[in-house]
PADREN-833846 format. One record per residue (C-alpha): x, y, z. Coordinates in Angstrom, 1 decimal, decimal comma. Example, Ala and Ser with C-alpha at 12.3 -4.5 7.8 and 13.67 -1.06 7.14 Angstrom:
# PADREN-833846
[r [12,3; -4,5; 7,8]],
[r [13,7; -1,1; 7,1]],
//
This chain:
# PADREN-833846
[r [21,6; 126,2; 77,1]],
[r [20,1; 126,0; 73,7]],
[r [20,5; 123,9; 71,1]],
[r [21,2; 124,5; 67,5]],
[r [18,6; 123,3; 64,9]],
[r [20,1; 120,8; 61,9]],
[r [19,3; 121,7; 58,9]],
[r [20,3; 119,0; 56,3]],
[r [20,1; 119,4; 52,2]],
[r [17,1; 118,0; 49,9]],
[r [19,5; 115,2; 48,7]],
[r [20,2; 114,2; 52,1]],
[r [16,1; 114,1; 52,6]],
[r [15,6; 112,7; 49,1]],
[r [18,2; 109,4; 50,2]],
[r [16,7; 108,6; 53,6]],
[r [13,2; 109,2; 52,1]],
[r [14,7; 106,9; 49,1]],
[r [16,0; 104,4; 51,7]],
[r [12,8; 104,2; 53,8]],
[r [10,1; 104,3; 50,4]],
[r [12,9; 100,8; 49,0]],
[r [11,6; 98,8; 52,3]],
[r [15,3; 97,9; 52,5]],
[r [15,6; 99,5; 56,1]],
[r [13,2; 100,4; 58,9]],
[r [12,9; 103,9; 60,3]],
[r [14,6; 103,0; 63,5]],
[r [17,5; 101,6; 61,8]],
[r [18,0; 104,4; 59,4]],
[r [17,7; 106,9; 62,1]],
[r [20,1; 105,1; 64,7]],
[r [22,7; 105,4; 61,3]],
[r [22,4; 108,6; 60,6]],
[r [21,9; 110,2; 64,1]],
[r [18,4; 111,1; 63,1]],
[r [14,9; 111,4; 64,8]],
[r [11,8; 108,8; 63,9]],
[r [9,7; 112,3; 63,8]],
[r [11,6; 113,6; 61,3]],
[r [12,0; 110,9; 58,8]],
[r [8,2; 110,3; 58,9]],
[r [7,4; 113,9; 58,4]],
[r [9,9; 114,1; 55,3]],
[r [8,6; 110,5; 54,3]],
[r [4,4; 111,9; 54,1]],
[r [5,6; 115,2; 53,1]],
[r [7,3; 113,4; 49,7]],
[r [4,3; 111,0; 49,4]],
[r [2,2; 114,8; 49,4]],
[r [4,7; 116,2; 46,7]],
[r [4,1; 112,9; 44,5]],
[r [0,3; 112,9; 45,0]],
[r [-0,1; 110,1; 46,8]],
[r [-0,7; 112,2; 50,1]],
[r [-4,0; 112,6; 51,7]],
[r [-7,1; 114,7; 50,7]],
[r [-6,4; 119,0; 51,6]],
[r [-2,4; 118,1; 52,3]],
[r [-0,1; 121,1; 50,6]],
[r [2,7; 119,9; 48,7]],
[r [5,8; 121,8; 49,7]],
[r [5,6; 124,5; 46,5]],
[r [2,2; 125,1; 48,2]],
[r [3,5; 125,9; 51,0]],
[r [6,4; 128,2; 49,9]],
[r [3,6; 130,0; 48,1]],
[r [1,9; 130,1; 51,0]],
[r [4,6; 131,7; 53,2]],
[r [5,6; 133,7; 50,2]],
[r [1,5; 135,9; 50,1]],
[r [2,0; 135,8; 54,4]],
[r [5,1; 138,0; 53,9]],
[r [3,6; 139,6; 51,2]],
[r [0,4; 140,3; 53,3]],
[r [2,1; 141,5; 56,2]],
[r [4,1; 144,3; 54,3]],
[r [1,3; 145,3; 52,4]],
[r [-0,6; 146,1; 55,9]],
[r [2,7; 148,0; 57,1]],
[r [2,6; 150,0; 54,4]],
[r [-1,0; 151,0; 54,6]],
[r [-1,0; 151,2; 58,5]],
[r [2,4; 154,0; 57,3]],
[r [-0,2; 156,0; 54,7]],
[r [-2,9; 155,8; 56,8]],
[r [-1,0; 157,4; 59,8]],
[r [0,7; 159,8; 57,4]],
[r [-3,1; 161,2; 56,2]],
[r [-3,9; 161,7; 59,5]],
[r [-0,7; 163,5; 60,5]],
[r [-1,1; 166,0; 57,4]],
[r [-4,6; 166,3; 57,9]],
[r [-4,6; 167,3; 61,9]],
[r [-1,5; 169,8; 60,4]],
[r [-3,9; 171,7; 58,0]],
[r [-6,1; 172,8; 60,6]],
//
């Protein structure tokens, strides 16, 4: 049986991350109120300490990343597309002879 991933909205994030950041609330307790895994609110916590500037040296801040994934799928299709020409040339030019 497989489970189905949460997905929860940047102001959801932005709150816990807001909660955790104040010092009003440790992890655990935040995460036992919101039915919520440690894992996650530390990886949202460094990932907004990144987007802020405060993160550590070579860490991408999240537009980074979207770039990032953005040029991938870019990349890939452009290779498709050349892979399709390239195939087509070779088709056309075994048909000439």
């Amino acid at each position: 049986m497989t489970s189905k991933r949460r997905r929860f909205s940047p102001e959801f994030k932005a709150e816990v991350i807001q909660l955790v950041l104040s010092g009003r609330k440790t992890v655990p307790e935040i995460c036992k109120e919101h039915d919520l895994y440690d894992s996650s609110v530390y990886n949202w916590v460094r990932q907004a300490k990144v987007d802020s500037g405060q993160g550590s040296a070579g860490a991408m801040t999240t537009s980074e990343k979207e770039e990032l994934k953005r040029l991938r799928r870019e990349n890939r299709e452009l290779k498709r597309e050349r892979d399709f020409l390239v195939d087509a040339a070779t088709y056309f030019a075994k048909a000439k002879k």
